[in-house]
N, C-alpha and C positions, 0 to 999 in steps of 0.2 A: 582130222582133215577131211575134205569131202572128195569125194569118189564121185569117177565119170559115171554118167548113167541119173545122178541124183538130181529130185526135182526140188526149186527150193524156189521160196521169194524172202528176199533181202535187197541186200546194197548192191546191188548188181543193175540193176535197172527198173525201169517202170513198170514190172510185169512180170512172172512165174518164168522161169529158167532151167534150164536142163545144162548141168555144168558136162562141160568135153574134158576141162584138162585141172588140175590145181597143182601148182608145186610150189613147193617152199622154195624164195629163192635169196632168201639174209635170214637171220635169226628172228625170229616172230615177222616177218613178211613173207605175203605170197600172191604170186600171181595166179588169178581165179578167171578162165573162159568159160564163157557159157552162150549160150543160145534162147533168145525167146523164144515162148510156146507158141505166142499167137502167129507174134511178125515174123519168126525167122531169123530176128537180128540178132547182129554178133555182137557180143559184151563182152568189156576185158578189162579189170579193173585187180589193182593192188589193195590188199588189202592186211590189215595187222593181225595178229592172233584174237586179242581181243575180240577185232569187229567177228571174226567168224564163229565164234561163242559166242556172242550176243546178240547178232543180229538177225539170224538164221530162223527161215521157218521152213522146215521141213512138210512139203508136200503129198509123197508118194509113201 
């Protein structure tokens, strides 16, 4: 699962992300916030076990 603090570019939006919060909230879902690097903007998107083993690029 990912941990606040992590930098990452995926599904999250159009651009490098700093996740604040991720919690599981049904069996293989979860809700994922995060923050862009550049804009500031708030992202907040569900997402399934899968996507976040597969789609994840680790940054930092």
């Amino acid at each position: 699962m990912l941990k606040n603090g992590e930098i990452i570019k995926g599904p999250f939006g159009p651009e490098i992300v700093e996740i604040k919060h991720c919690e599981q909230i049904d069996d293989g879902l979860y809700l994922v916030e995060s923050i862009g690097r550049q804009t500031n903007r708030y992202y907040d998107r569900y997402l399934e076990q899968y996507q976040l083993e597969k789609h994840l690029e680790f940054c930092s």
